[in-house]
C-alpha positions in Angstrom: -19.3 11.2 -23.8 -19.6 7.5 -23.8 -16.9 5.7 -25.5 -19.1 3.8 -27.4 -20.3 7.5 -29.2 -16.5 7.4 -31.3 -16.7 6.9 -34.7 -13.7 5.4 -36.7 -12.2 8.0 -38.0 -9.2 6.2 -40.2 -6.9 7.9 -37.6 -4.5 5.3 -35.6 -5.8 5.1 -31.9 -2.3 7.5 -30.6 -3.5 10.2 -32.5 -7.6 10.7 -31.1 -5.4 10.5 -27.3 -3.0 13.2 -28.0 -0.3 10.7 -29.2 -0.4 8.5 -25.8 -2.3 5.6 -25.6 -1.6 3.8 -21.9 -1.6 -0.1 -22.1 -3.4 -2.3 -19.6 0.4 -3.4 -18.9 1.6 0.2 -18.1 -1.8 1.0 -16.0 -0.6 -2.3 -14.0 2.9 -1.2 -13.8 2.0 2.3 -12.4 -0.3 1.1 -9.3 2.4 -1.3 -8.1 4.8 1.4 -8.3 2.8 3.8 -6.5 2.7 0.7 -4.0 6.4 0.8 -3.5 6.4 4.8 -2.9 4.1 4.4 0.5 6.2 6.1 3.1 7.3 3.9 6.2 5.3 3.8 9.3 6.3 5.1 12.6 8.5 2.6 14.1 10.4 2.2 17.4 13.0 4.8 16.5 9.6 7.2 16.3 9.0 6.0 19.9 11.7 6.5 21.5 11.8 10.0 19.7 8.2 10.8 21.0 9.2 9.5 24.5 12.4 12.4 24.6 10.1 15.1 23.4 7.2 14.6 25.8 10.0 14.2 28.5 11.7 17.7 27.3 8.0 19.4 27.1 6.6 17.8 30.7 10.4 19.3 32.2 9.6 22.6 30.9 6.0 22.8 32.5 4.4 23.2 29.1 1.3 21.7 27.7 0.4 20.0 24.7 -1.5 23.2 23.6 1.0 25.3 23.9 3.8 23.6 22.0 1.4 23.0 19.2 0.7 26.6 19.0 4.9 27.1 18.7 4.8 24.6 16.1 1.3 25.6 14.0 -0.1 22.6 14.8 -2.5 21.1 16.9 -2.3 19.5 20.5 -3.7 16.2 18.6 -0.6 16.6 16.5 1.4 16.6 19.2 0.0 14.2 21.1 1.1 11.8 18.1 4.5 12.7 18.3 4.9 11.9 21.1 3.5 8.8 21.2 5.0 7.9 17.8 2.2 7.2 15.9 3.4 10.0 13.4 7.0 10.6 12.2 8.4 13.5 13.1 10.7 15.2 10.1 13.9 17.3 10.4 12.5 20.4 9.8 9.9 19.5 12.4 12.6 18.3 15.1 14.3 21.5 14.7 11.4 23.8 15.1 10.3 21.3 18.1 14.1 21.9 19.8 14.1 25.6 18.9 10.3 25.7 20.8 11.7 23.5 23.5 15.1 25.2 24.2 17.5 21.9 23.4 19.9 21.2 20.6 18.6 18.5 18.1 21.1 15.7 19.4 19.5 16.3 22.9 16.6 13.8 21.5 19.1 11.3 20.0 22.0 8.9 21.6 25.2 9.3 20.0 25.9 5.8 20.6 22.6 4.0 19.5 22.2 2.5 22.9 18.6 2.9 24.4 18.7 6.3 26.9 16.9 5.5 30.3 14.0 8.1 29.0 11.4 5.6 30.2 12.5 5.7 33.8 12.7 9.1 33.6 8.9 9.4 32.4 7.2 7.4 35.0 9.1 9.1 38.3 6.0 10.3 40.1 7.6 12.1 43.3 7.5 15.7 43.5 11.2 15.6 44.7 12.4 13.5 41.5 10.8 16.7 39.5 12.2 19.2 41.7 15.5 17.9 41.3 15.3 17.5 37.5 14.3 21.1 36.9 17.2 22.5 39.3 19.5 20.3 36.8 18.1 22.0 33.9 18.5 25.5 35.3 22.1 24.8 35.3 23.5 26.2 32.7 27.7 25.3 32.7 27.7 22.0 31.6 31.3 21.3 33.5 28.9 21.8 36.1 26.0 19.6 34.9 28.8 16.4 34.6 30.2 16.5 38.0 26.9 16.5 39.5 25.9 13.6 37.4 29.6 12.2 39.1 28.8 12.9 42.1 25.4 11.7 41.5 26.5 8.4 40.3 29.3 7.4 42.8 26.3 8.3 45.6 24.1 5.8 43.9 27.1 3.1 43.3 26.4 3.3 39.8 29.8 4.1 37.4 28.4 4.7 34.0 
């Protein structure tokens, strides 16, 4: 129906709408707050999140594939994750650290400062992997910390 095909019917304009009548102010009004409800973009927290879940997966010897299919979603999916061009949401983390066997704070710094996640990422040697996974096969964390001690006072390095 064309709006041109109303005839005047004595009625006040409210009541041929079902008693709303939107102004050209209110129509403006709504599009610039649906404007102000986009959702932020992945950022650099996003990242650095991305950067600890690929590290976690890659430690674990599983693919892309594979921890999509854990998740219901696709290796694309998680391909974005991890390289932070989509956020990941809480519900999502947790089912990511239930698939990848960690606790949620395992992909966050209690103190804000940067983890060294990138250095970890871009050791090539088969002897740096080798020693990473016989770290996460130990399961007594008492354990775990003096190594990282000992570790440390080897290296000259007293973090």
């Amino acid at each position: 129906m064309h709006p041109h095909d109303f005839k005047y019917t004595g009625e006040p304009p409210t009541q041929l709408f079902g008693g709303f009548q939107p102004t050209i102010d209110e129509n403006i009004m709504n599009k610039s707050a649906a404007k102000k409800t986009k959702q932020r973009s992945a950022g650099k927290p996003d990242v650095e999140l991305g950067k600890r879940i690929r590290l976690r997966r890659v430690e674990m010897r599983i693919s892309q594939a594979e921890l999509g299919e854990k998740l219901g979603v696709s290796f694309q999916q998680v391909q974005k994750y991890e390289k932070g061009v989509n956020r990941v949401g809480a519900a999502r983390l947790q089912q990511i650290a239930t698939a990848l066997d960690v606790p949620v704070t395992f992909f966050y710094d209690g103190d804000n400062k940067a983890r060294e996640v990138e250095s970890l990422l871009f050791l090539d040697s088969a002897f740096s992997l080798r020693l990473l996974r016989a770290y996460s096969r130990i399961k007594d964390q008492t354990v775990q910390r003096q190594l990282v001690s000992l570790m440390e006072s080897i290296a000259g390095n007293d973090a």
